[in-house]
C-alpha positions in Angstrom: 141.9 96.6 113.6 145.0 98.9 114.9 144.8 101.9 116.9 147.3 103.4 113.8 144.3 102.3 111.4 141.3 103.5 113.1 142.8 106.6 113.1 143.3 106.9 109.4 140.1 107.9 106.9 141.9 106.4 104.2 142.8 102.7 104.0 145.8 104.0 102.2 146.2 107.3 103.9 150.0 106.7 105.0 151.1 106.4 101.4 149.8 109.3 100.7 151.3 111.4 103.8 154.8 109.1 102.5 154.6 110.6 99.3 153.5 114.2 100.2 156.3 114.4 102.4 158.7 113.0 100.1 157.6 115.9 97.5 157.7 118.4 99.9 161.4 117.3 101.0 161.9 117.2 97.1 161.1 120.3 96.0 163.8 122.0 98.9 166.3 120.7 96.6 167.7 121.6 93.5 167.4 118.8 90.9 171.0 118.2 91.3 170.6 118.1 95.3 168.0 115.3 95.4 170.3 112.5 93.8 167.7 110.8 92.3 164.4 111.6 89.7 161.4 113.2 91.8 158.8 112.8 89.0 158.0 109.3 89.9 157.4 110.0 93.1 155.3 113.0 92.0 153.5 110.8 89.5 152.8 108.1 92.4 151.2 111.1 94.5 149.2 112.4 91.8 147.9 108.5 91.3 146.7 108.4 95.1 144.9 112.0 95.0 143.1 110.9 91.8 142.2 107.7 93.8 141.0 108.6 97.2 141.3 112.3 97.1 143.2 114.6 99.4 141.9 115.2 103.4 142.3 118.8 104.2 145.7 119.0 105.8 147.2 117.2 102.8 145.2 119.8 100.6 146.8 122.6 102.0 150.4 121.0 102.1 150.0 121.1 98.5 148.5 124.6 97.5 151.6 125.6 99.9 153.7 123.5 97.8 151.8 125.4 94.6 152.0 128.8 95.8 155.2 129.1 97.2 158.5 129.3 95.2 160.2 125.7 95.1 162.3 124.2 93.1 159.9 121.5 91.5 159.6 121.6 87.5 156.7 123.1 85.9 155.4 119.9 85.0 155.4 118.2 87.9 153.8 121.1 89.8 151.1 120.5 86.3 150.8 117.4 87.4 149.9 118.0 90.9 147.2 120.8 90.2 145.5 118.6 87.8 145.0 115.9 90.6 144.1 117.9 93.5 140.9 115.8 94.1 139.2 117.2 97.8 137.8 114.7 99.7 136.0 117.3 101.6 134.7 120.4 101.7 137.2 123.3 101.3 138.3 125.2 103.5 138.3 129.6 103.1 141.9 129.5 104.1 142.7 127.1 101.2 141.0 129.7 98.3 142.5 132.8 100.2 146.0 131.7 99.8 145.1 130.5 96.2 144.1 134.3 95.9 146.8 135.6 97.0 149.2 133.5 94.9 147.5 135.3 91.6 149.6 138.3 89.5 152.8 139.3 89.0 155.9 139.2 90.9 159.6 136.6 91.5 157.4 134.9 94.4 154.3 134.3 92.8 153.5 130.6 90.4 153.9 131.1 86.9 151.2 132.1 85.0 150.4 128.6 83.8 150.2 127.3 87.0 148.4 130.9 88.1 145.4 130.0 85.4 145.2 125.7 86.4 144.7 127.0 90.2 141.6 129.7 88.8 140.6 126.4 86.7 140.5 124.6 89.9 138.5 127.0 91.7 135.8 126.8 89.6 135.9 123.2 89.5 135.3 122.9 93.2 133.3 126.4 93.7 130.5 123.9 94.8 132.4 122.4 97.6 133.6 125.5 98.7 132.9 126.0 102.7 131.9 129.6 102.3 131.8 130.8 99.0 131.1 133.8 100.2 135.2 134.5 100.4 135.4 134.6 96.9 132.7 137.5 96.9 135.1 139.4 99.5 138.2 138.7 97.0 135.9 140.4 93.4 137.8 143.4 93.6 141.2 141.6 93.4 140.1 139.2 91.0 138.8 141.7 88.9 142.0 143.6 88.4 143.5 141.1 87.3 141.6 140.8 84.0 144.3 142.8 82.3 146.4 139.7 82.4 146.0 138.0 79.3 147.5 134.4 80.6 144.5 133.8 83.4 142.1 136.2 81.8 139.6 132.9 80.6 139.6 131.1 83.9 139.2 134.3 85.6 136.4 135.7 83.6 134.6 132.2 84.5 134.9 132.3 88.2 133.7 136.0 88.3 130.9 135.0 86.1 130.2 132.1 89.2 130.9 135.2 92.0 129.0 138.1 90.3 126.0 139.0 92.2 124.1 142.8 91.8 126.1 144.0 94.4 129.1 143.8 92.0 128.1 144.8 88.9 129.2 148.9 89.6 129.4 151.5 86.5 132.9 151.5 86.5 133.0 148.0 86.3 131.2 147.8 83.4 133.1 150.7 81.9 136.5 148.8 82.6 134.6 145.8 81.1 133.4 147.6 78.1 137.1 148.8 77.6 138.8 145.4 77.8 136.4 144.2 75.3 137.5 146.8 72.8 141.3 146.6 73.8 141.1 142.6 73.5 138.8 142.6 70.3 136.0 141.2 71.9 137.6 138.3 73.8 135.1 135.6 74.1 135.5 135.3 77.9 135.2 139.1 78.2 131.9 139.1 76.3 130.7 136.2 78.9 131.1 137.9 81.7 129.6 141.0 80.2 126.7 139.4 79.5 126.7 138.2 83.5 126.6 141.8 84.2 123.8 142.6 81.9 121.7 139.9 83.0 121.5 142.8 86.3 121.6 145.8 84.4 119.9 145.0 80.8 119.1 148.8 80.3 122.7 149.7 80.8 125.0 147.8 79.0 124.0 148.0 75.1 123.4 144.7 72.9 125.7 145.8 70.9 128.8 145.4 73.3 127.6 141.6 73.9 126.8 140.6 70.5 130.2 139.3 69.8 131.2 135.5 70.1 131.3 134.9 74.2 132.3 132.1 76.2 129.2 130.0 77.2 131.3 129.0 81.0 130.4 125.2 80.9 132.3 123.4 83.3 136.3 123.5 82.1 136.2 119.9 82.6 133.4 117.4 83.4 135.0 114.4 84.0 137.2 115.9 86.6 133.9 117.2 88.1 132.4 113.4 88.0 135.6 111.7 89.7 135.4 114.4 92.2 131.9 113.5 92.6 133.1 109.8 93.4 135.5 110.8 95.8 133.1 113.1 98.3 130.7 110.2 97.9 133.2 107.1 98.5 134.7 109.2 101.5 131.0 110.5 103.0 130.4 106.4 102.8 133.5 105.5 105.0 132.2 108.3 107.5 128.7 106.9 107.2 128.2 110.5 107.1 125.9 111.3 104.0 126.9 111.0 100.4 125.8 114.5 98.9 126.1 118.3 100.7 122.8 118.9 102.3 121.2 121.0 99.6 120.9 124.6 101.2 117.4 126.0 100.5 118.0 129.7 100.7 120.2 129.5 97.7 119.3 128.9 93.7 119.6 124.9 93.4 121.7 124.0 90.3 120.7 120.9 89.4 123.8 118.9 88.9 124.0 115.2 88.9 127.5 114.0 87.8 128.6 117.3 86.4 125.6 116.8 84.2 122.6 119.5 84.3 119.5 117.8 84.6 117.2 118.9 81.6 114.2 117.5 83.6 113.3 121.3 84.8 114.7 124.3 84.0 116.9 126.4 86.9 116.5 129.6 88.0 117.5 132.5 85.3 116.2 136.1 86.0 116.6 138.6 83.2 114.0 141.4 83.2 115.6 143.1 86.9 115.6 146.6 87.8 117.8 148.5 89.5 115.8 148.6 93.0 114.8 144.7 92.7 116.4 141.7 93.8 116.7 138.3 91.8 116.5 134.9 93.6 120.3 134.3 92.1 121.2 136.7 94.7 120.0 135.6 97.6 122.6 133.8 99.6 121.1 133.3 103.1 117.9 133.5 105.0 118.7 136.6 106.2 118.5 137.8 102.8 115.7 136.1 101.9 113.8 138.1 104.5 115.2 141.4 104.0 114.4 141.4 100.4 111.3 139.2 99.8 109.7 142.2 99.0 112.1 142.9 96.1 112.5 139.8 95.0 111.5 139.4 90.8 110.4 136.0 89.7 112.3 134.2 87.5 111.6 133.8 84.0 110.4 130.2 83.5 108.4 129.7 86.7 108.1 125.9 86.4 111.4 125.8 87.9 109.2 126.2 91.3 109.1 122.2 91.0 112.6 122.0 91.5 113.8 124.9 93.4 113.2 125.1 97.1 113.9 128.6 97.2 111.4 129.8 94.9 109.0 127.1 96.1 109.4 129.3 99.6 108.7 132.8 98.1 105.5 131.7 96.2 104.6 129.9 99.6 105.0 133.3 101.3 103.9 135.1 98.4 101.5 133.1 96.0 101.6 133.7 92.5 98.5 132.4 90.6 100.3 132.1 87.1 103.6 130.1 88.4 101.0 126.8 90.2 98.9 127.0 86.2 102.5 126.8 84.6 102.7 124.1 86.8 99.8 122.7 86.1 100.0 122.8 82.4 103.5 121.4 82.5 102.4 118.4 84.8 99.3 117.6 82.1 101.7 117.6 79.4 104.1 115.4 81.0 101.3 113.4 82.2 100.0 112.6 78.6 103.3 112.1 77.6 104.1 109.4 80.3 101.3 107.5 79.3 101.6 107.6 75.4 105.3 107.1 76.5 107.0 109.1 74.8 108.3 111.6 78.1 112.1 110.2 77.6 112.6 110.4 81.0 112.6 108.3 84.2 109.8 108.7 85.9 112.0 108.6 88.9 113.3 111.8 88.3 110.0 113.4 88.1 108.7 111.6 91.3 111.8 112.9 93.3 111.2 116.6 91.8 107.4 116.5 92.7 108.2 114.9 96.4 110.1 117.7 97.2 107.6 120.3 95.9 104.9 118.5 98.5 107.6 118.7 101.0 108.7 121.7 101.0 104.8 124.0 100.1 102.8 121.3 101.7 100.6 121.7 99.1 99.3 119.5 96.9 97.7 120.7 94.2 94.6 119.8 91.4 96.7 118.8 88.7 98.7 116.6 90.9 95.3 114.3 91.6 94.7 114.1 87.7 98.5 113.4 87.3 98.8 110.8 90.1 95.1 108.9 88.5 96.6 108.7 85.3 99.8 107.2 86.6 98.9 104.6 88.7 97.4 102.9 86.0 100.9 102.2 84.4 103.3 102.0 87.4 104.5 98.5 88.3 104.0 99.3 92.2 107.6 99.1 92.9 109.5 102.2 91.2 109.6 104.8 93.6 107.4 103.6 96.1 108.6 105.5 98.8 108.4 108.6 96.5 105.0 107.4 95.4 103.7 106.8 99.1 105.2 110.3 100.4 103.9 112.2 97.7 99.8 110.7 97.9 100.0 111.3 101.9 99.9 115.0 101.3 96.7 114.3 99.3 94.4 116.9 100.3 90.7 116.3 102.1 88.3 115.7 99.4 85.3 112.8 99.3 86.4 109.6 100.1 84.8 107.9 97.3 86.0 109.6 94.5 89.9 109.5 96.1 89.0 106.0 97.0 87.6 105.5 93.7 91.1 107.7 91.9 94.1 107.2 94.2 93.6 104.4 96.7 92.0 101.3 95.4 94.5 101.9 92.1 97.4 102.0 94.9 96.6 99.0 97.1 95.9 96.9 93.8 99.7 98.2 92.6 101.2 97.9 96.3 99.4 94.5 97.8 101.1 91.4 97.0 99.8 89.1 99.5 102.5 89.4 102.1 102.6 91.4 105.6 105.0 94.0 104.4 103.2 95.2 101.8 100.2 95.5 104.1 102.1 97.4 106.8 103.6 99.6 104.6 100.2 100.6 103.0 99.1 101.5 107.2 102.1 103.3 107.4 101.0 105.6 104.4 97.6 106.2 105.6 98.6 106.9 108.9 100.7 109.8 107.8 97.9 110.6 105.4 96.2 111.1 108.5 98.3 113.2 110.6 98.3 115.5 107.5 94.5 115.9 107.4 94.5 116.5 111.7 96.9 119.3 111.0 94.8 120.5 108.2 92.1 120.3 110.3 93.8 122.1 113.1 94.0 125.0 110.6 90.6 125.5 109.9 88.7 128.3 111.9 85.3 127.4 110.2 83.3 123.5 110.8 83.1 122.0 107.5 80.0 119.5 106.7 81.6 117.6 104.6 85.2 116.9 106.8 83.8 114.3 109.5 82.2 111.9 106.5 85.5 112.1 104.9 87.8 111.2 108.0 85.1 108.7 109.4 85.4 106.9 106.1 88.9 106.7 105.9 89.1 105.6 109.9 86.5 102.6 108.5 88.9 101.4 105.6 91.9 101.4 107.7 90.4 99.3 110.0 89.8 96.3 108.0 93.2 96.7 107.3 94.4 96.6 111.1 91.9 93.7 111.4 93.5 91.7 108.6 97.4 92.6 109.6 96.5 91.3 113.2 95.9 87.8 111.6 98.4 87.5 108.9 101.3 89.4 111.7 100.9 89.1 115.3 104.1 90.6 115.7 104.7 93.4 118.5 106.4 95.5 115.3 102.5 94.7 113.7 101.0 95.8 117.0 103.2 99.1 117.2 102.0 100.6 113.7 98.3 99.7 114.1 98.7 101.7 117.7 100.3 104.3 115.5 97.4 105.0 113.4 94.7 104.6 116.6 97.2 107.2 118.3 95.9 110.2 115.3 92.2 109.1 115.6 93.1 109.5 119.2 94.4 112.8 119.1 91.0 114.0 116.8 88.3 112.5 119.3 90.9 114.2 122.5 91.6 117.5 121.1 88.2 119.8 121.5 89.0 122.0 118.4 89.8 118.5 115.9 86.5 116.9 117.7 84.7 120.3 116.4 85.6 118.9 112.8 85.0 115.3 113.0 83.1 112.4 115.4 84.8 110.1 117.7 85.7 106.2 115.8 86.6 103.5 118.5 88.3 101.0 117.1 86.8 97.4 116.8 86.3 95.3 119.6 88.7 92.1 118.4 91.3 94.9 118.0 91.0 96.1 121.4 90.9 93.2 123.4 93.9 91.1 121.0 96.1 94.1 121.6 95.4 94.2 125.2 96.2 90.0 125.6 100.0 91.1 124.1 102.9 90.4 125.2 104.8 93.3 125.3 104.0 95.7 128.1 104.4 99.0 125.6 101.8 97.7 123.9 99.3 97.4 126.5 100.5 101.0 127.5 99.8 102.8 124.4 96.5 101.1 124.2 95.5 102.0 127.7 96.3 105.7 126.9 94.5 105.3 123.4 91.5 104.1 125.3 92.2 107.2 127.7 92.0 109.7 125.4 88.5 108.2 124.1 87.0 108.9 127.4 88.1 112.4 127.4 86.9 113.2 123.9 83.3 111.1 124.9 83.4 113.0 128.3 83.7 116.2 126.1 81.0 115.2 123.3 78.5 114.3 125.9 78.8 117.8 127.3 77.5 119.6 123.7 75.2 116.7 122.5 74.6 113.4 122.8 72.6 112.8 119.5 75.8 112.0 117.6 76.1 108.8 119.2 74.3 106.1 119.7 74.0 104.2 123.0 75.3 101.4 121.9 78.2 102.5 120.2 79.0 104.3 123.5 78.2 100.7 125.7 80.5 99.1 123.1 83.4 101.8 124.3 82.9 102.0 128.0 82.9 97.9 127.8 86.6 98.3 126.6 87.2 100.2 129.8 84.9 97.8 132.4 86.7 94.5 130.9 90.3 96.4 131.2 90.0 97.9 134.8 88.4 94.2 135.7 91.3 92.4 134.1 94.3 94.8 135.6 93.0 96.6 138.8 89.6 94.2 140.0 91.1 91.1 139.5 87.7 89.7 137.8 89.1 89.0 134.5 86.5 88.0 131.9 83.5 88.7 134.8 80.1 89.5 132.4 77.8 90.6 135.4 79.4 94.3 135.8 77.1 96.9 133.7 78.8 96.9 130.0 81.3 94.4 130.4 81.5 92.2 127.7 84.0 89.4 129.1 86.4 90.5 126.6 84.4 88.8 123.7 85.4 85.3 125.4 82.5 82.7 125.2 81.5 81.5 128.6 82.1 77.8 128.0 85.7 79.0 127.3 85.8 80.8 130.5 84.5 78.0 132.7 86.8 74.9 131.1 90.3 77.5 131.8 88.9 78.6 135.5 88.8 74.6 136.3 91.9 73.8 134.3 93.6 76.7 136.6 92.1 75.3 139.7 93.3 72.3 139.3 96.9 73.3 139.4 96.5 73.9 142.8 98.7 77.4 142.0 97.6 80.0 144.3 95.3 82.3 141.9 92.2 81.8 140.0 91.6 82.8 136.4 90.3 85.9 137.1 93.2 87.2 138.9 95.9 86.0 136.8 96.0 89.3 134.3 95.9 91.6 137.7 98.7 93.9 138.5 100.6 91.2 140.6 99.5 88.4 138.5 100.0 89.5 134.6 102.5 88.2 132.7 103.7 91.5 131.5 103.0 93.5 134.8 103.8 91.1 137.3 107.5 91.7 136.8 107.0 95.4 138.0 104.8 94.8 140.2 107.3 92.7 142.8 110.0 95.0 141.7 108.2 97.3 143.1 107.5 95.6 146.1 111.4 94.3 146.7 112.3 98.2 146.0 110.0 98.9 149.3 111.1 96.4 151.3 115.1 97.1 150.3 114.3 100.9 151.3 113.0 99.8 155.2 116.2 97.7 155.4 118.2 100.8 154.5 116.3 103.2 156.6 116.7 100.6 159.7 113.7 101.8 161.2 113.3 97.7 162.1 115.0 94.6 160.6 112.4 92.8 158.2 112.0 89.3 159.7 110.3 87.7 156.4 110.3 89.0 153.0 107.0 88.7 150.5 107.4 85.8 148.0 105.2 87.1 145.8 102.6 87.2 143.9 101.3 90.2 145.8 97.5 89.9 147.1 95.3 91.6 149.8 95.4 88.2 151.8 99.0 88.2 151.2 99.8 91.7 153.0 97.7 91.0 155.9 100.0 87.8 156.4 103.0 89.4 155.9 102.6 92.3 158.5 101.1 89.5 160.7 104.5 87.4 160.1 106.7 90.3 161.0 107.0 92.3 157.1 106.5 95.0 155.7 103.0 96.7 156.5 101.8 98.0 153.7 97.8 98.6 152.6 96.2 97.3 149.2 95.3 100.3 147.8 98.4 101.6 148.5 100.3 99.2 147.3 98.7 98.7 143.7 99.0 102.9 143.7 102.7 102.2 143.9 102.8 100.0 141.3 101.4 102.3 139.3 103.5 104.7 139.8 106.8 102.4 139.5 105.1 101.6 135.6 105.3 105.3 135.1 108.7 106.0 136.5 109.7 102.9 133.4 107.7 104.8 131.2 104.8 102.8 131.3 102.5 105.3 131.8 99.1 104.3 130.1 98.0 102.0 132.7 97.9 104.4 134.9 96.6 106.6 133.1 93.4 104.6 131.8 92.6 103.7 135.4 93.3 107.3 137.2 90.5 108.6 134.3 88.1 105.4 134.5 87.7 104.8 138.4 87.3 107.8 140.4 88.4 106.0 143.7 91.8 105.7 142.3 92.0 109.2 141.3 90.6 110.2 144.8 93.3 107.7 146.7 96.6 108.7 144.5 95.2 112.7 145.0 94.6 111.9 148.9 98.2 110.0 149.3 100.0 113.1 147.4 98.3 115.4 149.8 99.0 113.8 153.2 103.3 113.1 151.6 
């Protein structure tokens, strides 16, 4: 690909600077001038906006060329207005000088051209940057109702700009005027009706009983092509395909130019004076400022699809609105199931997603809903939607959700296959970081919250036990150690342990997770394991009836059979007090130690998973050891006359300093390692044996005193 080309956002984007230019250059010239016909060329521009839509610096060459007085027919300049397609966002400049283009006078558009521009503003008001201009522009727009040519498209973008803040007495009295003067125009009754929408007990029914314009979009295809356009040109960006929906404004749920009938939007009629509707909140600092004064809407269901009133009944609950809610959800439930709910369920499972995401509540209704459903979903429609919704599900008995939610889910979701498996561990893995930050909330110990969390710990297990089999995969390994990481953070964190009891995970896990391959792995569980001994450490010091001495021999064999494997160098050794060999039957042991010593290699079987020794470690480990002997050669204290070959052992040092190499002591050199694995960001290892062995801790704290 060119330079030229990588610099273009359009594949075609020099034909449409061509043309542009070619219109511009056109419309300098009188028709007689140019020598040849410019609408073709017009009609060829017009044909590439529609296509691709126009990049901003294009845009504005062309509300110049629309604003200013040229010398291009009417209907070419027609032509042009009806194709100006924005590709992005527009800019405040662009709609100023559109502003300023408006009335009467020899330099200003005609008025035909005057009322497509106000048409064209309200059909991109949405992907204006800051609509906020138009606001600063009301007064001027308004006075220019008294021209009858733009009157309609004005009317409608005022109707899109009015907030409380605009709707002033002598406003309405002008209004109220220009309704008699025009004999109640429909677009004049419209935007009357905007302003009693504020102010119902000024302006009288009578003066908006007349025929009014209902201000539906002056053109929805032109609003769906547009839609095409943003998205197609967001994709060749690999930016996103829709503006990030800003939640401290009404959502008007478009898709396509089409309202979604799913929920209704946000429509306040019954305001006061000294109150503030939710249609006229424009930013979070107005959100705050006026929360107090904020009236709720009329139809309060439209909390399941509006963020911003989803935040003020957050921060200011309102029984009524979550019964609406949950009336509305048992309707639609019952109609789901006898299925006659005409719509996509979908749609509904996006809309109830967001409500989760955004109150973090889930509530009753939602459990009822969700029961019901499962029993007719096929598994794979909205999975994702399905999955992110149930992980807010709140912390109730296991059996009955068991019983309700999750045995009807993993009989929809499991299909024999890894993926399917993993992806039900990812959903209960967030399911439990929701519960440990609802447990973090709770100032109170609840009976009930350690049978629930043990139960769920218990379940998910089976399912790590079974994934390890079916995908011994270090992607496999990495979301198991995700879930262990939350039961983890419970048994570590005093004020979670308060709430719920410590669950080691099983023993096959453990030790299969430790023989991986992939040096993360064995980090993560080392600091897993870590955090276990810190929680036990802290449970011990309150009461030691809640466990069992097995359970806790079971644990601190994970540790003994660990520390022999990596620091002892007495891999699979069953003599030390709780080590369990790492579950690997002696006979087992016995044939590899003589198959090892009869390679004649160096090692025997219980060293080979030491620091210097492991297949995953042993890398770092004489890494570490080159990096000490390349720092002597640079200091030039004294030239090195041999150089370690590695592996590294105690016997080894001793012969090296003996043989003229570096002099360094055991300890201190399998400290250094450790260290090295946590520069790398291998930090668990160290970790697991600073917290296990207090001799290590005492050496590293002993070495960081005397440097």
């Amino acid at each position: 690909m060119s330079e030229e080309q990588q610099d273009n956002e359009f594949p075609d984007a020099l034909s449409i600077s061509e043309a542009l230019s070619d219109v511009v250059q056109a419309s300098k010239l009188t028709a007689k001038q140019r020598g040849s016909n410019v609408k073709p060329t017009v009609e060829r521009l017009a044909s590439l906006a529609y296509g691709q839509g126009l990049l901003p610096d294009d845009l504005g060459q062309l509300i110049d060329l629309l604003t200013i007085p040229s010398f291009l027919d009417q209907a070419s300049l027609g032509n042009i207005v009806r194709n100006l397609y924005p590709a992005t966002t527009v800019d405040d400049d662009l709609v100023v000088r559109v502003i300023g283009s408006l009335g009467h006078g020899k330099l200003k558009p005609s008025l035909a051209i005057q009322a497509a521009l106000l048409k064209w503003l309200v059909m991109i008001y949405h992907v204006i940057d800051h609509q906020a201009v138009l606001s600063r522009a009301y007064s001027v727009l308004f006075n220019l109702l008294d021209t009858a040519a733009i009157r309609k498209q004005l009317c409608h973008l005022l109707a899109l700009v009015t907030r409380r803040r605009h709707v002033r007495p002598y406003r309405i009295q002008s209004l109220l005027s220009l309704s008699r003067q025009t004999g109640n125009d429909p677009a004049v009754t419209g935007l009357l009706r905007v302003f009693k929408d504020y102010y119902p007990e000024i302006i009288v029914g009578e003066a908006t009983r007349a025929k009014a314009s209902a201000f539906k979009h002056p053109d929805p295809q032109w609003r769906e092509r547009l839609d095409e356009i943003q998205q197609a040109h967001a994709a060749r960006r690999a930016d996103r395909s829709e503006r990030p929906l800003d939640t401290f404004r009404v959502a008007r749920n478009k898709a396509n130019g089409k309202s979604s009938s799913l929920f209704p939007e946000v429509h306040t009629s019954n305001a006061t004076e000294n109150s503030i509707t939710l249609e006229e909140i424009e930013n979070v600092d107005g959100f705050v400022r006026n929360i107090e004064r904020i009236e709720l809407p009329n139809q309060l269901i439209a909390i399941l699809g509006d963020p911003l009133l989803q935040k003020l009944l957050s921060l200011k609950p309102h029984a009524e609105a979550h019964q609406r809610v949950s009336s509305w959800l048992a309707s639609y439930g019952q109609d789901l199931m006898s299925g006659e709910s005409g719509i996509d369920p979908k749609d509904s499972l996006e809309i109830l997603n967001g409500y989760v995401l955004n109150t973090k509540t889930f509530p009753p209704i939602f459990l009822a809903f969700f029961s019901e459903y499962l029993k007719i979903w096929n598994g794979y429609d909205g999975r994702d939607l399905v999955l992110g919704i149930l992980s807010y599900v709140p912390l109730l008995e296991f059996p009955k959700l068991f019983t309700s939610i999750f045995q009807p889910l993993e009989a929809r979701i499991l299909d024999d296959t890894a993926s399917s498996q993993l992806q039900l561990l990812g959903f209960y893995t967030s399911l439990l970081q929701h519960w440990t930050i609802f447990l973090a909330s709770l100032e109170q110990k609840s009976r009930h919250t350690s049978t629930i969390v043990s139960d769920l710990v218990a379940h998910v297990k089976d399912l790590c036990l079974t994934l390890i089999q079916t995908s011994p995969a270090t992607s496999t390994h990495s979301r198991i150690l995700d879930f262990y990481e939350q039961t983890a953070l419970l048994a570590s964190n005093p004020n979670l342990l308060s709430h719920t009891r410590i669950m080691i995970p099983p023993s096959t896990l453990v030790y299969v997770l430790h023989f991986s391959l992939c040096p993360n792995t064995v980090s993560r569980l080392c600091a897993i394991l870590s955090n276990y001994k810190a929680g036990f450490q802290k449970a011990m010091e309150t009461s030691r009836s809640d466990y069992t001495s097995e359970y806790i021999n079971e644990f601190n064999g994970f540790l003994m059979d660990i520390c022999n494997c990596i620091w002892r160098s007495r891999a699979f050794n069953r003599n030390d007090v709780n080590s369990h060999g790492c579950l690997v039957p002696s006979s087992l042991t016995e044939d590899l130690a003589s198959y090892i010593n009869s390679l004649n290699m160096g090692g025997s079987l219980p060293t080979l998973f030491s620091l210097s020794y492991s297949p995953i470690l042993g890398l770092s480990a004489i890494s570490y050891f080159r990096e000490l002997e390349d720092e002597e050669l640079e200091r030039g204290s004294g030239e090195l006359s041999t150089r370690h070959a590695g592996p590294v052992t105690r016997a080894s040092l001793n012969t090296l300093a003996n043989n003229g190499g570096l002099k360094v002591a055991w300890d201190d050199y399998r400290l250094g390692v450790l260290t090295y694995l946590e520069r790398k960001g291998i930090t668990g290892v160290g970790q697991l044996m600073y917290n296990t062995m207090t001799n290590v801790m005492k050496r590293r704290s002993m070495m960081a005193a005397s440097s």
